[in-house]
C-alpha positions as CSV (number, residue, x, y, z in Angstrom):
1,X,53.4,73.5,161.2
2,X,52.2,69.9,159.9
3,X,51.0,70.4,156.2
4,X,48.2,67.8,156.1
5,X,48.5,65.5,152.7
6,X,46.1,67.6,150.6
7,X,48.3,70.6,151.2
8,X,51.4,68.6,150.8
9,X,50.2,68.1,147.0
10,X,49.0,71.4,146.4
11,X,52.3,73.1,147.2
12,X,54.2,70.3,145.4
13,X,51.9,71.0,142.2
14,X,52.6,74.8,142.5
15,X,56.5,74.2,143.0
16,X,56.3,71.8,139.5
17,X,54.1,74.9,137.9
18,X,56.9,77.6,139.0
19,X,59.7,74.8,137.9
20,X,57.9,74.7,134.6
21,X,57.1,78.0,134.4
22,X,60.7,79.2,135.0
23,X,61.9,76.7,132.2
24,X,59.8,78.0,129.5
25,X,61.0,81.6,130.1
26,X,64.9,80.6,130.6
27,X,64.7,77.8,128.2
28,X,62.1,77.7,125.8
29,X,61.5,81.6,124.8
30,X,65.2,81.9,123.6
31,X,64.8,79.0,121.1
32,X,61.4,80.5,120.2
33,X,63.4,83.7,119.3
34,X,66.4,82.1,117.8
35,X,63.7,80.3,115.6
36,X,62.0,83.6,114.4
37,X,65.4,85.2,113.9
38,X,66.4,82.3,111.8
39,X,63.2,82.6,109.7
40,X,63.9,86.2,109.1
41,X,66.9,84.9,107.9
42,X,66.4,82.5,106.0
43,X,63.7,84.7,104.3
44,X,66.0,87.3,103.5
45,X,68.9,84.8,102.4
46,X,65.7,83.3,99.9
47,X,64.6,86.5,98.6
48,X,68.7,87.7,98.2
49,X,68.1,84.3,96.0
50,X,65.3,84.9,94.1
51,X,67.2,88.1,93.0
52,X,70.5,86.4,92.4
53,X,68.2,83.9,90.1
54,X,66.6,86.7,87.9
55,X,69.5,89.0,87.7
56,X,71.1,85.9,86.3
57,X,68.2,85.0,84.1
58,X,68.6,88.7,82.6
59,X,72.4,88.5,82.1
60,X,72.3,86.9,78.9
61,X,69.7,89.2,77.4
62,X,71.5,92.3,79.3
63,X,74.6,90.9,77.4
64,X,73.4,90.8,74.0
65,X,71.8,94.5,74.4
66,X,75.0,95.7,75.6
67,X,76.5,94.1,72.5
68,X,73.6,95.3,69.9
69,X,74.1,99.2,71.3
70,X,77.4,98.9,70.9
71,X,77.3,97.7,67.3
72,X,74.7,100.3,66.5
73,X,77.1,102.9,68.0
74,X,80.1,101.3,66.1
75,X,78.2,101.9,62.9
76,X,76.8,105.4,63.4
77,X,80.7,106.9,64.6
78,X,81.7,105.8,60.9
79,X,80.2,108.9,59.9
80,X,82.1,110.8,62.0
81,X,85.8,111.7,61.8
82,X,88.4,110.9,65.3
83,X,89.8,113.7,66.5
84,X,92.4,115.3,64.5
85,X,95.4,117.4,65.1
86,X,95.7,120.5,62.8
87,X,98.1,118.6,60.2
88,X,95.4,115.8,60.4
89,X,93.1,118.4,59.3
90,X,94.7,119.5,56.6
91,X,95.3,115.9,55.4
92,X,91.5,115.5,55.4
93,X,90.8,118.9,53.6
94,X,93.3,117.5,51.2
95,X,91.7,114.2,50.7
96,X,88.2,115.6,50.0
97,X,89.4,117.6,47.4
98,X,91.7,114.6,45.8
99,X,88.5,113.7,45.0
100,X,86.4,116.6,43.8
101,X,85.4,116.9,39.8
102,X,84.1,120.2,40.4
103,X,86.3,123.2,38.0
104,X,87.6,125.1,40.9
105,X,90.5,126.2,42.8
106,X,91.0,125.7,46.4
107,X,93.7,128.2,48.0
108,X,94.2,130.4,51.3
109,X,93.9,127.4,53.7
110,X,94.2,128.3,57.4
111,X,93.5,125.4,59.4
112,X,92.2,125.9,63.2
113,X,92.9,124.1,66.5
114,X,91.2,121.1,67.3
115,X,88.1,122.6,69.4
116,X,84.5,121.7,69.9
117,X,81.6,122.1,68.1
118,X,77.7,121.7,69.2
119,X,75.6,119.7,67.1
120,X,71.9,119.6,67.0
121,X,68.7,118.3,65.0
122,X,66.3,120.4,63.5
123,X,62.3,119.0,62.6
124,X,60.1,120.3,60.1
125,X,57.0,121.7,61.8
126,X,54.1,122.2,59.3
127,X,51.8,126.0,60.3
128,X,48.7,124.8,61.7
129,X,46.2,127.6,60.4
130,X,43.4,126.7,62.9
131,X,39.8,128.8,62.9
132,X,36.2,128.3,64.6
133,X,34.8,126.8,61.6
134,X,37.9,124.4,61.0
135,X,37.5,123.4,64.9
136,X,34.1,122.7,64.7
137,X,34.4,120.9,60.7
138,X,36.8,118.8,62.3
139,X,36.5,117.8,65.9
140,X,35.6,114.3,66.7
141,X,37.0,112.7,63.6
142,X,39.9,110.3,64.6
143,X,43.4,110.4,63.7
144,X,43.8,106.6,60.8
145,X,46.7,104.3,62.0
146,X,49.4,105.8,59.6
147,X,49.3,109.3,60.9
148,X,48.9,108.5,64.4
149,X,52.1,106.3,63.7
150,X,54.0,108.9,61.9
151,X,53.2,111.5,64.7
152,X,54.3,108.7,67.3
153,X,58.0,108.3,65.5
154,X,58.2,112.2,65.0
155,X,57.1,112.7,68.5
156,X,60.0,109.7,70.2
157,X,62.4,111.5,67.4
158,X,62.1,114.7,68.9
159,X,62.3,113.5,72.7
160,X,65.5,111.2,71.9
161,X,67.7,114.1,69.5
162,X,65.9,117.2,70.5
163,X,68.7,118.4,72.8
164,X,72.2,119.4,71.6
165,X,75.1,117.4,72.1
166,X,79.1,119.0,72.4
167,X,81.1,116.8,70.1
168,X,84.8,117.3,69.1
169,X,85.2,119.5,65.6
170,X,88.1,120.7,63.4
171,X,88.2,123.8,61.1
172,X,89.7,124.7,58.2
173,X,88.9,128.1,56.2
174,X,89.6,128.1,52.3
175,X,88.4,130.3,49.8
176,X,87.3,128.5,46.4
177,X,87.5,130.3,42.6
178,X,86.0,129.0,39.7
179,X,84.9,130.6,36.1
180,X,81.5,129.3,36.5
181,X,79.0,129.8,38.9
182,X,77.9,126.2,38.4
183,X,81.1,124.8,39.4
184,X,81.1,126.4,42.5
185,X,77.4,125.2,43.0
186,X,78.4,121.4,42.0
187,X,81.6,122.1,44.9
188,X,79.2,122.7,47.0
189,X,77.3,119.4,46.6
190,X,80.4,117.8,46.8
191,X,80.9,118.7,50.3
192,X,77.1,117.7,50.8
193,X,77.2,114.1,49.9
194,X,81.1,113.2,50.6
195,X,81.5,109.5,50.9
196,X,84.7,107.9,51.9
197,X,85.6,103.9,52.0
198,X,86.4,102.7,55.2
199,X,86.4,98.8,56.1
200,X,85.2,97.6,53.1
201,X,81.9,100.3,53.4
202,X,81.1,103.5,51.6
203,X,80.4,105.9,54.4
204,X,78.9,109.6,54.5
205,X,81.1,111.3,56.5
206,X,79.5,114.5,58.6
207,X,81.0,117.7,57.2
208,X,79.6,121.0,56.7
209,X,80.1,124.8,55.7
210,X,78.2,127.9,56.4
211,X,76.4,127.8,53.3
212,X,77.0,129.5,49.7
213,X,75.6,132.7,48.3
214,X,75.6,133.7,44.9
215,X,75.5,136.9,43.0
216,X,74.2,136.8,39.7
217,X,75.1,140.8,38.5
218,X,74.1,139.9,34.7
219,X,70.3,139.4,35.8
220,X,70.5,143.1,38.3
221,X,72.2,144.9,35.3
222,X,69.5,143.4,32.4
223,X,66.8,144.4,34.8
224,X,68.4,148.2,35.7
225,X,68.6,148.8,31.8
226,X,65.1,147.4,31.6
227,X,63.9,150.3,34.4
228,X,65.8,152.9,32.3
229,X,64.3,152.2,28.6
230,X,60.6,151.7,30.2
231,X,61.7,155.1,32.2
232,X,62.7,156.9,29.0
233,X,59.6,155.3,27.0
234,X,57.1,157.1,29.7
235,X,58.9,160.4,30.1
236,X,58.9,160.7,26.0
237,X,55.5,159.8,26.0
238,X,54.3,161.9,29.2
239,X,56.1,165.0,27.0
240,X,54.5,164.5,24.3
241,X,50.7,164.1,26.0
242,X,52.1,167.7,27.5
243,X,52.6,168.7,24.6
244,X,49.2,167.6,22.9
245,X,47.6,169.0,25.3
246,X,49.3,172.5,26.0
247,X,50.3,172.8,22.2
248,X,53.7,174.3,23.8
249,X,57.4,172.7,23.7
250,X,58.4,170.7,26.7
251,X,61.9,170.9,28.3
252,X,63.9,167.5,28.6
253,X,64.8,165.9,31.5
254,X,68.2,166.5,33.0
255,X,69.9,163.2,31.0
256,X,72.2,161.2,33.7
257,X,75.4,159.3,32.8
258,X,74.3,155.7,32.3
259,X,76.2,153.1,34.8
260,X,77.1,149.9,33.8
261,X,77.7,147.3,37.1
262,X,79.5,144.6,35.7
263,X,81.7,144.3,34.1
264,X,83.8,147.2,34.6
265,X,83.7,150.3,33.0
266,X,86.4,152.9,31.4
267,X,84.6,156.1,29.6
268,X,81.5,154.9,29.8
269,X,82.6,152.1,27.8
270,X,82.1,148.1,28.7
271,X,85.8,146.7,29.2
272,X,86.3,142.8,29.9
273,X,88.4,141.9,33.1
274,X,89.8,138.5,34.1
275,X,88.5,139.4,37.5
276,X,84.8,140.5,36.0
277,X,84.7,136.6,35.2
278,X,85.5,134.8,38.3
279,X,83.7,133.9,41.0
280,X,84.9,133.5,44.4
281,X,83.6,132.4,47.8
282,X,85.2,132.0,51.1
283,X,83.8,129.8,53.9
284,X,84.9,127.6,57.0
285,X,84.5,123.9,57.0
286,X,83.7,121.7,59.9
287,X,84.6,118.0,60.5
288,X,82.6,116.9,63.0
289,X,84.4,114.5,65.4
290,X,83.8,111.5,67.9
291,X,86.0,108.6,69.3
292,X,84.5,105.4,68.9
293,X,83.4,103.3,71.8
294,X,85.6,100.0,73.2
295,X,84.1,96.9,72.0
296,X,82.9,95.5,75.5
297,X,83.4,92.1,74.5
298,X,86.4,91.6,76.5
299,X,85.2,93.4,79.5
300,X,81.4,91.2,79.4
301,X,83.6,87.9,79.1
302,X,85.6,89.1,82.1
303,X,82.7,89.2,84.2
304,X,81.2,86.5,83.0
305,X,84.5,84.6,83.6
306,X,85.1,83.3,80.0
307,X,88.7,83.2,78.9
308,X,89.9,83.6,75.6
């Protein structure tokens, strides 16, 4: 068949669209997609960038908390003793009471294992007494800058410490005599406010014992005699009402063999003993523990490829 000259073009158009059309899907659509890949790409290299950038930005800052924690940490373990082996203990016991001007005397040391101990903080928490007419005197007013600020720091306080930490502890049980109660009471605030120089610094070192109970017998026996006069005093004068009233004799009271508490006693007689006068207290006390943290000086300049 003879394709007249208008046909001839028309098929020759449609064989340049199909030529066309197949290059665009075999050629053109797989740059298009290697272009969108690319700026995927190049859109996650830029925002792996951007990050790179502001880590970097923060390094320095990051480095100089790092550094500022530590040095806060460095100073607060100063208060705290490393860990100790029993002897090391003992050596520490020792040094606190090289120092000690209380009048006592230290004996029956026993010194414990190295173990652990729990140590937490305790706040004061005023009583709130709260009633209708309190509530309604007081509701609307607003709480002034200073209080709202104290209750803010009490309140971050609480948050930060509130929870008990396990830190390393050593024990060593002792039992302390002195002739005076005060002496024992000035020991005792020793062990409270114990400062030892370390590096050049006078530093409070976290100790404790259970706590220390005195007996004062002198102020029990004044008062028991004081019962048994005023006793006597009303039972003479209750006889003799009977008495002024009945007009008839009244029989005495069975008398009782007066006691004496302290000192001691022989025939119903006060006797002085050398063990009436001294005072003695036993107790355990705790050195609280913790190793210090590595200066990360080294570590930082590692990464950050300085050398020494």
């Amino acid at each position: 068949m003879k394709l007249s000259k208008q046909e001839r073009i028309g098929a020759l158009i449609i064989i340049i669209i199909v030529i066309l059309g197949l290059g665009a899907w075999l050629l053109v659509k797989p740059k298009i997609e290697d272009i969108d890949t690319s700026t995927k790409s190049l859109a996650a290299k830029q925002a792996e960038y951007n990050k790179a950038v502001e880590e970097q930005q923060r390094k320095a800052p990051l480095r100089d908390q790092i550094i500022e924690a530590y040095q806060n940490g460095e100073h607060m373990a100063d208060m705290f003793f490393p860990e100790m082996t029993s002897y090391e203990a003992d050596a520490a016991f020792r040094e606190f009471l090289s120092q000690c001007t209380a009048k006592v005397v230290v004996q029956d040391l026993t010194v414990g294992e190295p173990g652990t101990a729990t140590l937490g903080t305790q706040f004061f928490t005023p009583t709130d007494v709260s009633y209708d007419l309190k509530t309604y005197a007081t509701q609307g007013l607003e709480i002034d800058e200073k209080t709202a600020a104290k209750n803010a720091r009490r309140d971050l306080l609480q948050s930060t410490l509130g929870s008990a930490q396990t830190i390393g502890a050593s024990t060593v049980d002792f039992t302390v005599t002195a002739i005076d109660r005060e002496e024992l009471v000035k020991f005792m605030d020793e062990i409270n406010s114990y400062f030892k120089d370390e590096n050049g610094n006078s530093v409070r070192k976290a100790m404790k014992v259970n706590g220390l109970t005195l007996d004062y017998w002198e102020v029990t026996d004044k008062y028991d005699k004081l019962v048994e006069e005023l006793n006597k005093t009303m039972e003479e004068a209750g006889r003799a009402a009977l008495t002024a009233a009945t007009g008839l004799p009244t029989q005495e009271a069975n008398q009782t063999t007066p006691t004496v508490n302290e000192p001691g006693t022989q025939d119903n007689k006060e006797i002085a003993g050398i063990t009436d006068y001294i005072y003695s207290w036993s107790d355990t006390m705790t050195f609280y523990c913790i190793e210090r943290m590595q200066d990360p000086t080294a570590q930082l300049d590692a990464q950050d490829g300085i050398s020494a």
